[in-house]
C-alpha positions in Angstrom: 123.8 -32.8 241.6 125.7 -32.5 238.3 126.8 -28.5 238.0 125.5 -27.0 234.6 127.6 -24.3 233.0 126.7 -21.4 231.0 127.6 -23.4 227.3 125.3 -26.8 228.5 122.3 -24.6 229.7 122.3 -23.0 226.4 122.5 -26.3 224.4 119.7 -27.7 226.7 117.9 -25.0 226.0 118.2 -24.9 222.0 117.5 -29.0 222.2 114.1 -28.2 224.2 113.2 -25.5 221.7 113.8 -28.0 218.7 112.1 -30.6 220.4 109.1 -28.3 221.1 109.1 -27.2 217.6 109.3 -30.3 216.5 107.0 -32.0 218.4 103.2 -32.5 217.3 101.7 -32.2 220.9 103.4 -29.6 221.9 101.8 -27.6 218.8 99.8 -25.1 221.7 102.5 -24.2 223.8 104.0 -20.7 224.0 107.6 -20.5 223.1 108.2 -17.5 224.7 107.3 -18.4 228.3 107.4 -21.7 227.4 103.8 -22.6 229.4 100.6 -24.2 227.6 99.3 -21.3 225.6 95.9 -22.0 227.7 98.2 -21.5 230.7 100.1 -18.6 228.9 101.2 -15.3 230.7 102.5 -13.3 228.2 99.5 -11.5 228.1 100.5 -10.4 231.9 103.9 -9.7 231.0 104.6 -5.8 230.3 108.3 -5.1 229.0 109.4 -1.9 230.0 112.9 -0.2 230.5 114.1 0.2 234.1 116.9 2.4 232.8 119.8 0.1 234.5 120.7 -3.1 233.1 120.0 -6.5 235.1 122.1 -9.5 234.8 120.1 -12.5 236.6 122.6 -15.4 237.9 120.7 -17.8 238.2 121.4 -21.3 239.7 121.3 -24.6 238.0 118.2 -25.9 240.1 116.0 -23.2 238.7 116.6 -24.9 235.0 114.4 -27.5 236.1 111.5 -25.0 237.3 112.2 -22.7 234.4 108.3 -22.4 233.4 107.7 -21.1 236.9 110.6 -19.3 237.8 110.1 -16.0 238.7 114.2 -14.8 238.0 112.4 -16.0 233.7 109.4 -13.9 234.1 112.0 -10.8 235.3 114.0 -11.6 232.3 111.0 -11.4 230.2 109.3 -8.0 231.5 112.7 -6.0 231.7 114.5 -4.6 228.7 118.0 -4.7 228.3 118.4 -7.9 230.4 119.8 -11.4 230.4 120.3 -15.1 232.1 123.5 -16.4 232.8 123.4 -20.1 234.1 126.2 -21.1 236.9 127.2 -21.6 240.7 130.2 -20.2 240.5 131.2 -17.6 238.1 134.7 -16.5 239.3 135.6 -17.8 235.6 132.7 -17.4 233.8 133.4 -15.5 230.5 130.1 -12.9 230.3 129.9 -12.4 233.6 133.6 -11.0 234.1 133.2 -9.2 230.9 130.1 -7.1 231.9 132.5 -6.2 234.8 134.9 -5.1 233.5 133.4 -3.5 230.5 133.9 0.6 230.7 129.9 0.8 229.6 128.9 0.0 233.1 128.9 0.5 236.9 128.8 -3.3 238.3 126.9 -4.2 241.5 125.6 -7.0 242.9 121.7 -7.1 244.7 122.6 -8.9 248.0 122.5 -8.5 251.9 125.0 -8.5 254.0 127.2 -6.4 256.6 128.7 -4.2 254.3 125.6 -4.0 252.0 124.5 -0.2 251.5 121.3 0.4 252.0 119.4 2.2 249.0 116.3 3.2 250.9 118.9 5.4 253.5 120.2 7.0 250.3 123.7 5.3 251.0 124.3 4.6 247.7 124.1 8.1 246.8 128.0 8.2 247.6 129.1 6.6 244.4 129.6 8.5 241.5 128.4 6.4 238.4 130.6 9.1 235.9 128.4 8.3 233.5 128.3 4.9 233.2 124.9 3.1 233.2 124.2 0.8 236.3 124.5 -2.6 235.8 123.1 -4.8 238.5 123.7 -8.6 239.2 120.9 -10.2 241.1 121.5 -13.8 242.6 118.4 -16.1 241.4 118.1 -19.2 243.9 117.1 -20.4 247.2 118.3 -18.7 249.7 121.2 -21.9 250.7 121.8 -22.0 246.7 122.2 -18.2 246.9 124.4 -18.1 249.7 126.6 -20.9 248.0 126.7 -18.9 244.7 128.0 -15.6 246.3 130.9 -17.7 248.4 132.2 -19.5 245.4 132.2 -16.2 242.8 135.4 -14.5 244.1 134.6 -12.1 241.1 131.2 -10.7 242.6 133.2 -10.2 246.4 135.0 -6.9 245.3 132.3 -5.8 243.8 129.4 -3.0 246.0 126.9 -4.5 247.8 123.1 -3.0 247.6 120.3 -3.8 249.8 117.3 -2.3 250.8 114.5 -1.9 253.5 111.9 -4.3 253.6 108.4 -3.2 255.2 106.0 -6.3 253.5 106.2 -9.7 253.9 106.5 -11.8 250.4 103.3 -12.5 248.5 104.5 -16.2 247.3 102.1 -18.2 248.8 102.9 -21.4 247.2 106.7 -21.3 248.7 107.8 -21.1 252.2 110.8 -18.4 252.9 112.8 -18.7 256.0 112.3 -15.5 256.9 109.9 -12.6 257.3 112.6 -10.1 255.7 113.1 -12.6 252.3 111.8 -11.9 249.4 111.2 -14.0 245.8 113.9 -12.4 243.0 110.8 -10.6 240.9 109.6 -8.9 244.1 113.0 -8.0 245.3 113.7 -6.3 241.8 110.0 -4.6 242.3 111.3 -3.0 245.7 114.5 -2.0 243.9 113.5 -0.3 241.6 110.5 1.3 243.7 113.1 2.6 245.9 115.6 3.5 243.2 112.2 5.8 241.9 111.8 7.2 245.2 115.3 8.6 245.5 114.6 10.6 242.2 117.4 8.5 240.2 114.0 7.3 237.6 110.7 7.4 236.3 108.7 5.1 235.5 105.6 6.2 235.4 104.3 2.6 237.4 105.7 0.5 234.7 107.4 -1.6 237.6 104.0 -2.7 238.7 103.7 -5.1 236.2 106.6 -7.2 237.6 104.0 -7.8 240.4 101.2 -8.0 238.1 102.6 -11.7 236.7 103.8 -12.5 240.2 100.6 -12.6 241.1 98.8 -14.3 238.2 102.0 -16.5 239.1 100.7 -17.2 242.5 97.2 -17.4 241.6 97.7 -20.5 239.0 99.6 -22.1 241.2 97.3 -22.0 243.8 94.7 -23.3 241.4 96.6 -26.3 240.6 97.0 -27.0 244.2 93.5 -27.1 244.9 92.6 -29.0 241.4 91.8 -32.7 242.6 91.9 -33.7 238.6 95.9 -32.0 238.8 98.8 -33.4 240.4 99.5 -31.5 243.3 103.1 -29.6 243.8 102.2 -30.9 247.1 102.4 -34.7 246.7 100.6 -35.1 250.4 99.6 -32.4 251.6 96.9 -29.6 249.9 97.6 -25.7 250.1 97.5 -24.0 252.9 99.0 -20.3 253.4 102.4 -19.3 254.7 100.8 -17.4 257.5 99.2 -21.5 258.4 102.9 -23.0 257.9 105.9 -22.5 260.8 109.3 -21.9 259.6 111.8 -24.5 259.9 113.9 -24.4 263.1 117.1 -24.9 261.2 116.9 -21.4 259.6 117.0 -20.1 263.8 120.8 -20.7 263.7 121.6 -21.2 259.7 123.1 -17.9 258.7 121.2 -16.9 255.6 124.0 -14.6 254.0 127.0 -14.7 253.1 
């Protein structure tokens, strides 16, 4: 597969916006979420301010999947936050800027060994001095993931947050290869419920509606599924739940993390 830096994705994405503008048939669709206006969930999508700014990295693949991505509908619902296309960012321009600019306290959402755990309060240890939190989140599957925090030396010095996870993930339409993984919207839900919890923010249940298009999300996708008139994201096979589906046996010895 052809890698796609930061300056292409943009350039793709200005052609697809002329050509959508541009085009006659494509007079009803939403350029915000980019989805059939019919189809449109904007009217799910509540911006809010989770008083930290979010950086999603998100990886090439998910370009193609962009109207269903759930690292877009984050980047949508959350102010102060932003896309930045790549596998490996170890050179990539904005991304070593943000971390080294004074403004903010750099970390990067991801498991791992030396990963403090936010719901044990470990993170409490660092002292922000007055900076505002700035936090990258990885946006891929889970071997894209993994791939994209080997290559980006420039995220490997940087702290490590996880947290506890006591639900399994509501994304019925896509299998995860474990009971502890999440999608990126709900793991940015459980962060900043837990960062709530520990008294660092308020916000009132204004992270709710990070679920609330998750699950409108799910549902249409479901309903296309099931729609014998629709072309199935399942060429062979019709819906059935992840609870009805086994885990592939490569992911009992495939390390997950890096």
């Amino acid at each position: 597969m052809q890698k796609i830096n930061k300056e292409t994705y943009l350039l793709l994405r200005e052609e697809k916006l002329k050509k959508i503008q541009a085009s006659e048939q494509n007079r009803d669709l939403c350029l915000k979420c980019f989805r059939a206006k019919k189809n449109c969930f904007c009217a799910y999508i509540k911006k809010f301010d989770p008083q930290m700014k979010i950086v999603i990295l998100m990886h090439p693949m998910e370009l193609k999947r962009e109207r269903v991505g759930t690292g877009r509908l984050c980047e949508l619902s959350l102010q102060d936050s932003e896309i930045i296309m790549g596998v490996n960012f170890t050179d990539d321009k904005r991304v070593n800027a943000l971390i080294h600019d004074e403004e903010y306290f750099s970390v990067v959402l991801y498991p791992g060994n030396e990963a403090m755990n936010i719901s044990q309060g470990e993170f409490s240890k660092f002292d922000l001095k007055g900076k505002k939190l700035l936090i990258f989140v990885i946006d891929g599957t889970w071997p894209c993931a993994k791939k994209m925090m080997r290559e980006s030396q420039n995220l490997h010095h940087l702290p490590r947050l996880s947290f506890d996870i006591h639900r399994q993930s509501e994304f019925a339409i896509k299998q995860q290869p474990g009971e502890f993984c999440l999608s990126t919207i709900e793991a940015l839900h459980e962060l900043l419920c837990v960062w709530e919890r520990q008294g660092n923010a308020n916000y009132g249940g204004a992270q709710e509606g990070l679920m609330d298009v998750f699950r409108e999300l799910v549902k249409f996708q479901i309903k296309c599924s099931e729609d014998p008139n629709l072309q199935s994201y399942r060429k062979k096979k019709s819906f059935s739940s992840v609870k009805e589906r086994k885990i592939s046996k490569k992911w009992e010895k495939r390390k997950i993390f890096f």
